[in-house]
C-alpha positions in Angstrom: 54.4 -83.8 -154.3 50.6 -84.0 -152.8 49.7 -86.9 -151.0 46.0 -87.8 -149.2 45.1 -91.0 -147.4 42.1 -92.7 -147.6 40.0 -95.6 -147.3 38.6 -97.6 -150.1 36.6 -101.0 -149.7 38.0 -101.0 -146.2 41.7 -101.3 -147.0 44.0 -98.6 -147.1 45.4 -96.3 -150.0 47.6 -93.7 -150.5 46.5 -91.1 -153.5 49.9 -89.5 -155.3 49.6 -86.3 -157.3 52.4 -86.0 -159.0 54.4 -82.5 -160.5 54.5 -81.5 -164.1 58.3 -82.2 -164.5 57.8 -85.5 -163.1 54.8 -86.7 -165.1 56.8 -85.2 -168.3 59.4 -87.8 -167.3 56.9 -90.7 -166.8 55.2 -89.7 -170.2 58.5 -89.9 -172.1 59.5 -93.0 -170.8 56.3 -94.7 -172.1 56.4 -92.2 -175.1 54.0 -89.7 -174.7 54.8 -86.6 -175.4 53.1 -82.7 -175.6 52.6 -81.3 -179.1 54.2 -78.0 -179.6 50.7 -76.2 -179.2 49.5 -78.0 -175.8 53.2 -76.8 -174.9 52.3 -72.9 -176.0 49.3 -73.4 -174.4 50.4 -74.6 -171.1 52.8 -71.9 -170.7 50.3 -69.1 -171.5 48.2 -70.8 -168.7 51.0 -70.5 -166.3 51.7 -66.9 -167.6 47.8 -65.9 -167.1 47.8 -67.5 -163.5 45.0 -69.6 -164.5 43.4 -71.6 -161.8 43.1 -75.2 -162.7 39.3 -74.7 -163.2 39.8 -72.1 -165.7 42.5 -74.4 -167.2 40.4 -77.1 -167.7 37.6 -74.8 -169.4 40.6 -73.5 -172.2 41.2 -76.9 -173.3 38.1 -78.0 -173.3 37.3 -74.9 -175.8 40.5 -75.8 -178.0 39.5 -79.2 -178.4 35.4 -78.6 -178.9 34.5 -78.4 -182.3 33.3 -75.3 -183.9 29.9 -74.3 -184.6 28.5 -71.8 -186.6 
């Protein structure tokens, strides 16, 4: 787990980034939950190696709407 400090309106915080597994357990607890095809997706994105800006950029193109 990533943590950064910072300073916001003069008071103190402390900015979690939390893993995959762990937000998959948060999710599930509130009910969320990846479709099969964000699953298949996801995986082919950790089999490519794809950086998170390149990640970002895939589902963006899934989830645009297609033009002719």
């Amino acid at each position: 787990m990533k943590s950064s400090k910072g300073t916001s309106s003069g008071g103190r915080f402390v900015s979690v980034t939390v893993g995959r597994s762990a937000f998959t357990s948060v999710s599930a607890v509130e009910g969320i939950r990846l479709s099969r095809d964000a699953q298949g997706r996801f995986a082919e994105f950790d089999r490519k190696g794809l950086s998170p800006a390149q990640r970002r950029a895939e589902i963006i193109k899934a989830h645009s709407l297609k033009t002719k």
